[in-house]
DSSP file (Angstrom, degrees, kcal/mol; ACC not computed):
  #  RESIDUE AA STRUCTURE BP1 BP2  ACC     N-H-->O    O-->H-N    N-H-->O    O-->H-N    TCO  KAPPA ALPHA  PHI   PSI    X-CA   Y-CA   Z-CA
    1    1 A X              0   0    0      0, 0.0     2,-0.5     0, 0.0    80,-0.2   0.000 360.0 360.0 360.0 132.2    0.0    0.0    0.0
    2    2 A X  E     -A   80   0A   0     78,-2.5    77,-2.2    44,-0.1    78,-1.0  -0.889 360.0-171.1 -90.2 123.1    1.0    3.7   -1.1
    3    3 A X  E     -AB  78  45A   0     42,-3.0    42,-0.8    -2,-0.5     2,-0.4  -0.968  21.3-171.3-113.0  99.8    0.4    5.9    1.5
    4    4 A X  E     -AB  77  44A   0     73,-2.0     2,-1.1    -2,-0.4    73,-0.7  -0.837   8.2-167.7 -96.8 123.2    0.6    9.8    1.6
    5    5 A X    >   -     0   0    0     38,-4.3     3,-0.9    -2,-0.4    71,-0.1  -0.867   6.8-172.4-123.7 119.2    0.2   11.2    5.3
    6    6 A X  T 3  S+     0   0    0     -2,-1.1     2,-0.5     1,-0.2    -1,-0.2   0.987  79.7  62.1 -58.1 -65.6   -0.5   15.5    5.0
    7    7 A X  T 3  S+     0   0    0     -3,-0.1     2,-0.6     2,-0.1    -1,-0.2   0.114  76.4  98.9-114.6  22.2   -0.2   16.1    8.0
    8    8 A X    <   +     0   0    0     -3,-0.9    35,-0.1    -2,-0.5    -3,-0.1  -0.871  25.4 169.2-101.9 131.6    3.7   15.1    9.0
    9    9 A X  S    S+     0   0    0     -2,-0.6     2,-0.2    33,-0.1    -1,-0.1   0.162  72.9  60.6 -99.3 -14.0    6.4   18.0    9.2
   10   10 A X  S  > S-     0   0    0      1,-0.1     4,-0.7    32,-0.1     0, 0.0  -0.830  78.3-136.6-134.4 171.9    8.7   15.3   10.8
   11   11 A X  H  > S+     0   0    0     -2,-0.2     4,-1.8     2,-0.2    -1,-0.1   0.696 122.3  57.6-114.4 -45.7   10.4   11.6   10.0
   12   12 A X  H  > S+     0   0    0      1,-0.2     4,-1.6     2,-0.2     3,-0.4   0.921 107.7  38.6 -45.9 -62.2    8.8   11.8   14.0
   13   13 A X  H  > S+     0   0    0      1,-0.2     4,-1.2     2,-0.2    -1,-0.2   0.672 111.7  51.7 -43.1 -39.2    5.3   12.6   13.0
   14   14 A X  H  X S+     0   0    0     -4,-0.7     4,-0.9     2,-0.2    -1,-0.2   0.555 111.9  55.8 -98.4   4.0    4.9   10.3    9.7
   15   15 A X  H  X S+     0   0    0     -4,-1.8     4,-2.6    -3,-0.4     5,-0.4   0.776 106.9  53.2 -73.6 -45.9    6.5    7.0   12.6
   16   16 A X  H  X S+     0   0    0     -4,-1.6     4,-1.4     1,-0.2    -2,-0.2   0.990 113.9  36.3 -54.7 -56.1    3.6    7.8   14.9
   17   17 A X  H  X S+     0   0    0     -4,-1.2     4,-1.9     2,-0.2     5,-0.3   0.942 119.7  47.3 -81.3 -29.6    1.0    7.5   12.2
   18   18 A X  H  X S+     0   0    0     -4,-0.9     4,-2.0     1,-0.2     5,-0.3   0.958 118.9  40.1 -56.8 -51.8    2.6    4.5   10.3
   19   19 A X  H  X S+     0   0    0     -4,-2.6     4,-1.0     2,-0.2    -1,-0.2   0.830 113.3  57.5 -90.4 -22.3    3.2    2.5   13.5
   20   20 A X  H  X S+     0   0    0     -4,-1.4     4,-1.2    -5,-0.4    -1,-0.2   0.871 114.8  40.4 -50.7 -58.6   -0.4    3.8   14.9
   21   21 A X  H  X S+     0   0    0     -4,-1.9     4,-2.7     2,-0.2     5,-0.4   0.712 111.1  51.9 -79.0 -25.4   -1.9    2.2   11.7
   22   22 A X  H  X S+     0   0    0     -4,-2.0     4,-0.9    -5,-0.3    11,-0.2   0.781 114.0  53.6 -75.5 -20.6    0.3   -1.3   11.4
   23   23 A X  H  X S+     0   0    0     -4,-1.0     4,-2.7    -5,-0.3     5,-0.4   0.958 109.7  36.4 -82.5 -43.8   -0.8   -1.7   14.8
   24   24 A X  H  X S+     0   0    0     -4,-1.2     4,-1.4     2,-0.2    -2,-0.2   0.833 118.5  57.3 -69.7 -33.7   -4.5   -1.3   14.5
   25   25 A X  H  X>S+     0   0    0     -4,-2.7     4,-1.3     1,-0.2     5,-0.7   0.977 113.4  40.9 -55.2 -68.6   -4.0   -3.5   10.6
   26   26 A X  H >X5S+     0   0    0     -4,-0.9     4,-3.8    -5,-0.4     3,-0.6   0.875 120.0  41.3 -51.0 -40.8   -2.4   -6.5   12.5
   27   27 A X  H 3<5S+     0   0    0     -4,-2.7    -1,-0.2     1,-0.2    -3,-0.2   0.952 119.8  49.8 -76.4 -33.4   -4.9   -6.5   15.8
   28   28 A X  H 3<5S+     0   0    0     -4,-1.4    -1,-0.2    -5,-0.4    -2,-0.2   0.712 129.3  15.4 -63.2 -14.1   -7.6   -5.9   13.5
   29   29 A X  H <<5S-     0   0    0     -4,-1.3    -1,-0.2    -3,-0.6    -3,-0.2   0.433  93.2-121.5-143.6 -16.0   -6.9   -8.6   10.9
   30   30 A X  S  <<S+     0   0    0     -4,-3.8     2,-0.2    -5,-0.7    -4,-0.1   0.737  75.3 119.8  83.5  13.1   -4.3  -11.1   12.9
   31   31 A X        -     0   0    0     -6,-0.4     2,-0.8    -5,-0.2    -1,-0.2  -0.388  65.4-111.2-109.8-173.6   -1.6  -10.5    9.8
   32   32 A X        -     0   0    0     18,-1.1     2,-0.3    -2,-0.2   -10,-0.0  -0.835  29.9-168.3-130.0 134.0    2.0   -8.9    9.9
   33   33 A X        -     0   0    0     -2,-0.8     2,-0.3   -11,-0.2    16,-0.2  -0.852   6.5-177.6-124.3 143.6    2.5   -5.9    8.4
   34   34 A X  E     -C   48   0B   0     14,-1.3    14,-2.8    -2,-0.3     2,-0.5  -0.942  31.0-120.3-146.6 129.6    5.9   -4.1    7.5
   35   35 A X  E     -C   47   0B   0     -2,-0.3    12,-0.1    12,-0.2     3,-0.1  -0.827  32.7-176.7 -99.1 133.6    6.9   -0.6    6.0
   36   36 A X        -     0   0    0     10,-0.8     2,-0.3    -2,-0.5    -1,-0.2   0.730  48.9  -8.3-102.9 -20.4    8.7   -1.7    3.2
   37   37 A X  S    S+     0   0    0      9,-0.1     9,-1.5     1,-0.1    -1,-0.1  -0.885  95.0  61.8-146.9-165.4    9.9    1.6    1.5
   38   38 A X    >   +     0   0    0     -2,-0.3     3,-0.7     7,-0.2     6,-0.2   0.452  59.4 148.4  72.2   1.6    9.9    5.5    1.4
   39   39 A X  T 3   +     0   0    0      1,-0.4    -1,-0.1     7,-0.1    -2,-0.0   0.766  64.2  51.8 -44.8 -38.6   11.3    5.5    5.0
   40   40 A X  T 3  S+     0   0    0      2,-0.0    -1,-0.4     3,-0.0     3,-0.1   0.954  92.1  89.9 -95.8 -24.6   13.2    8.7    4.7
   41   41 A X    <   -     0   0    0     -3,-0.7   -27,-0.1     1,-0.2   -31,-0.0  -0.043  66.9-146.2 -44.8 161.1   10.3   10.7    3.3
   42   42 A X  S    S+     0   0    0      1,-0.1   -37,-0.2   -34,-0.1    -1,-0.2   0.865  94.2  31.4 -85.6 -54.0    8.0   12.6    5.8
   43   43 A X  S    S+     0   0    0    -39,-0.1   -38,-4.3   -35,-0.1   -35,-0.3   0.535 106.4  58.8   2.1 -95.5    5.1   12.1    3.7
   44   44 A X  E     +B    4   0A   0    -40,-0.3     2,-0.3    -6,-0.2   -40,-0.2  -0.400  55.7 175.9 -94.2 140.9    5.1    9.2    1.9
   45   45 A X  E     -B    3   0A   0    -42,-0.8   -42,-3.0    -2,-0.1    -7,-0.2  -0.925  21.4-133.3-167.9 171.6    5.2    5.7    3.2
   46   46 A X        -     0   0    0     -9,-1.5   -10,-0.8    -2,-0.3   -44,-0.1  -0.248  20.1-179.3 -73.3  10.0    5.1    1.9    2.1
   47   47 A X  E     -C   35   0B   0    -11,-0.1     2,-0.4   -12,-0.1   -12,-0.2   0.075   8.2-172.9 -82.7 118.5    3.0   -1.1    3.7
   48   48 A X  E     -C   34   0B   0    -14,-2.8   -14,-1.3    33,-0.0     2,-0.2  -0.996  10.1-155.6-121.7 146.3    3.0   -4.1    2.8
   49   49 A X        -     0   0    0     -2,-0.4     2,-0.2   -16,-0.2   -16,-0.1  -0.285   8.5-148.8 -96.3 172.2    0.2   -6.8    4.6
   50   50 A X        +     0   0    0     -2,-0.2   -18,-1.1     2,-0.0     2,-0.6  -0.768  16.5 175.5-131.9  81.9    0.6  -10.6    4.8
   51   51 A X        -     0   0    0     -2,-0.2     2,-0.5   -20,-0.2   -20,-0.1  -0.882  10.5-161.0-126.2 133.5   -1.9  -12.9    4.9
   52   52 A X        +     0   0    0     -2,-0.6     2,-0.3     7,-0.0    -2,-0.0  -0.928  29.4 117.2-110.4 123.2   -2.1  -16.6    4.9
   53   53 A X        -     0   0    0     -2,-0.5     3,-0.1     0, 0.0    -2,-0.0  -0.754  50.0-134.6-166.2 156.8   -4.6  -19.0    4.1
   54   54 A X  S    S+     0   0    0     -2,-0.3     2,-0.4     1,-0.0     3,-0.1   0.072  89.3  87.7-121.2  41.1   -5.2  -21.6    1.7
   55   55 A X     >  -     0   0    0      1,-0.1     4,-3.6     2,-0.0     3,-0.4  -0.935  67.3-164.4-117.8  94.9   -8.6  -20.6    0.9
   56   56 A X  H  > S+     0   0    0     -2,-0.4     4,-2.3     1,-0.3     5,-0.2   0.889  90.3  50.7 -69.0 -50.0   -7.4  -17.9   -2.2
   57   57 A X  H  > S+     0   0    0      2,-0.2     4,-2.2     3,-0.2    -1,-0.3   0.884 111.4  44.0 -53.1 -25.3  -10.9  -16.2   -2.1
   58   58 A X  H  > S+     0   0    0     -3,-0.4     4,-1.9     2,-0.2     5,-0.2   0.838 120.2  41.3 -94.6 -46.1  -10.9  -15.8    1.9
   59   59 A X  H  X S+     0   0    0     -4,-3.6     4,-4.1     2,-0.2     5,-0.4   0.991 116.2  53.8 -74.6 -49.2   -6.9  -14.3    1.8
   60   60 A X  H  X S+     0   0    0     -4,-2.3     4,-1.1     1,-0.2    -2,-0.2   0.896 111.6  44.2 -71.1 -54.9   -8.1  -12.1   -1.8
   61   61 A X  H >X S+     0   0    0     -4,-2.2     4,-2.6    -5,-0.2     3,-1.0   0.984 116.0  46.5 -65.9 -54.0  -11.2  -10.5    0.3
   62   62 A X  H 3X S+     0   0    0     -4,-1.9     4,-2.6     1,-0.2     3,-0.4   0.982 116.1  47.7 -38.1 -60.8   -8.8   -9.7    3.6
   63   63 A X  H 3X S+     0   0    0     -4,-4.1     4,-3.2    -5,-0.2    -1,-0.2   0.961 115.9  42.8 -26.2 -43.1   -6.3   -8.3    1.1
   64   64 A X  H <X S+     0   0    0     -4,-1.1     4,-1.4    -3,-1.0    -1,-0.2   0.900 117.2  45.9 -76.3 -26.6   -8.9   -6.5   -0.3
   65   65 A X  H  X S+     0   0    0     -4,-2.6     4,-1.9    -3,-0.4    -1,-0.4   0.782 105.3  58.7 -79.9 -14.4  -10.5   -5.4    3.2
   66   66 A X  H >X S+     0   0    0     -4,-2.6     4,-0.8    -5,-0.3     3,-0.7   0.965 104.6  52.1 -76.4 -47.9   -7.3   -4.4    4.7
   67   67 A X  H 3X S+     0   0    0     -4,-3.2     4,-0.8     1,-0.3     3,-0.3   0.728 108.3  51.0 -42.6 -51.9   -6.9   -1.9    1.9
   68   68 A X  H 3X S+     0   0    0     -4,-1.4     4,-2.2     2,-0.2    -1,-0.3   0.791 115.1  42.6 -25.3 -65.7  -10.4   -0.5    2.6
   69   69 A X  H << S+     0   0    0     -4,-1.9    -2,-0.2    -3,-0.7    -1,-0.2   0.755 110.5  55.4 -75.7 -27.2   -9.6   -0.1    6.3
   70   70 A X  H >< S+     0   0    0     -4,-0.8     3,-1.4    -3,-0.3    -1,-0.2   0.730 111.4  43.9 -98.7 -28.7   -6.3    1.3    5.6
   71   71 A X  H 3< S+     0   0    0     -4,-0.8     2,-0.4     1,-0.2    -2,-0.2   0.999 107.4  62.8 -79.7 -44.6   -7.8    4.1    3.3
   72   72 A X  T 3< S+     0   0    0     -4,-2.2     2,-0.8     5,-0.1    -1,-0.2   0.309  82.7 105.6 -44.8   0.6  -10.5    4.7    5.8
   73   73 A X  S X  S-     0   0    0     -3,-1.4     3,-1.0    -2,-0.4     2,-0.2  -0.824  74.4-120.8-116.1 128.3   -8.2    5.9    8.5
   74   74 A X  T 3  S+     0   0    0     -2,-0.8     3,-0.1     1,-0.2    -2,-0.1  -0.160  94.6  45.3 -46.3 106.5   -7.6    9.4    9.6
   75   75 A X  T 3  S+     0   0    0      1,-0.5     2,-0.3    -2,-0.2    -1,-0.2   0.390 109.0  36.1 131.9 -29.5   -3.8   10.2    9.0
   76   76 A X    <   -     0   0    0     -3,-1.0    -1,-0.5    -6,-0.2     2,-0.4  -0.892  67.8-129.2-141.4-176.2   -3.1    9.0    5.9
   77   77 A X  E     -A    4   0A   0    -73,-0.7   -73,-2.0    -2,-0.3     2,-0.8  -0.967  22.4-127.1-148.3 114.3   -4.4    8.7    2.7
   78   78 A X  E     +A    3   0A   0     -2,-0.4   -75,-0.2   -75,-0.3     3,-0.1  -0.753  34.3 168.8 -84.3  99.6   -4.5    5.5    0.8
   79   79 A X  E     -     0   0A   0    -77,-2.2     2,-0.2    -2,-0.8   -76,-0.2   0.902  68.6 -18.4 -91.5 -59.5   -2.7    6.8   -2.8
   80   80 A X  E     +A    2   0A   0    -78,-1.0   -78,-2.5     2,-0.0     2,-0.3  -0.935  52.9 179.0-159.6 156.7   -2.4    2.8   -4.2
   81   81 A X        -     0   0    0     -2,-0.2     2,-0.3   -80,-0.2   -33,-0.0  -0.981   9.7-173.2-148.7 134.7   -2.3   -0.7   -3.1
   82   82 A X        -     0   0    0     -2,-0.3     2,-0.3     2,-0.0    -2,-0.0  -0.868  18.3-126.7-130.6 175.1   -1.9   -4.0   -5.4
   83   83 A X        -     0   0    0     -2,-0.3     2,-0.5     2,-0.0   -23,-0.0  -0.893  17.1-169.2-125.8 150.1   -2.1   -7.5   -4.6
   84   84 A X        -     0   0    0     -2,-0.3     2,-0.3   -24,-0.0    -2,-0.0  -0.995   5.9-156.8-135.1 136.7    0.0  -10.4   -5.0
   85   85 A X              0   0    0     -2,-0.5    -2,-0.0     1,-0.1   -29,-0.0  -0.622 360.0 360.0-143.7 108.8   -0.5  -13.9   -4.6
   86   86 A X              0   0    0     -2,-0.3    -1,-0.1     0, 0.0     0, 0.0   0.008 360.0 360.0 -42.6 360.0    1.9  -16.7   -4.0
């Protein structure tokens, strides 16, 4: 997931909302989430989710909801998010 957060002035500000939201993704959905790039912007940042299953519809709708939840949250802004499956 591409993430743009307005409202950080600091490397401080945009860790507070990143780790605010990976925390709420993971209790909310049971998966493990990592910011995977963009790390020295204030901005901008990276997410990628995890999910495991071997019911490909049931992991494709989590994907799909996590995305959903992720855009829905005050603090950033959900810019774009693709899916892969292994």
């Amino acid at each position: 997931m591409e993430l743009f957060i307005p409202g950080s002035r600091s490397l401080k500000d945009k860790r507070r909302v990143v780790k605010s939201l990976k925390e709420q993704i993971h209790n909310r959905y049971n998966c493990s989430v990592a910011e995977i790039g963009e790390k020295d912007l204030w901005a901008r940042a990276s997410l990628a989710a995890c999910v495991i299953g071997d019911d490909v519809r049931f992991v494709n709708t989590q994907l799909n909801e996590i995305a959903r939840f992720a855009a829905q949250k005050n603090g950033a802004e959900l810019l774009d998010y693709r899916i892969e499956m292994l």
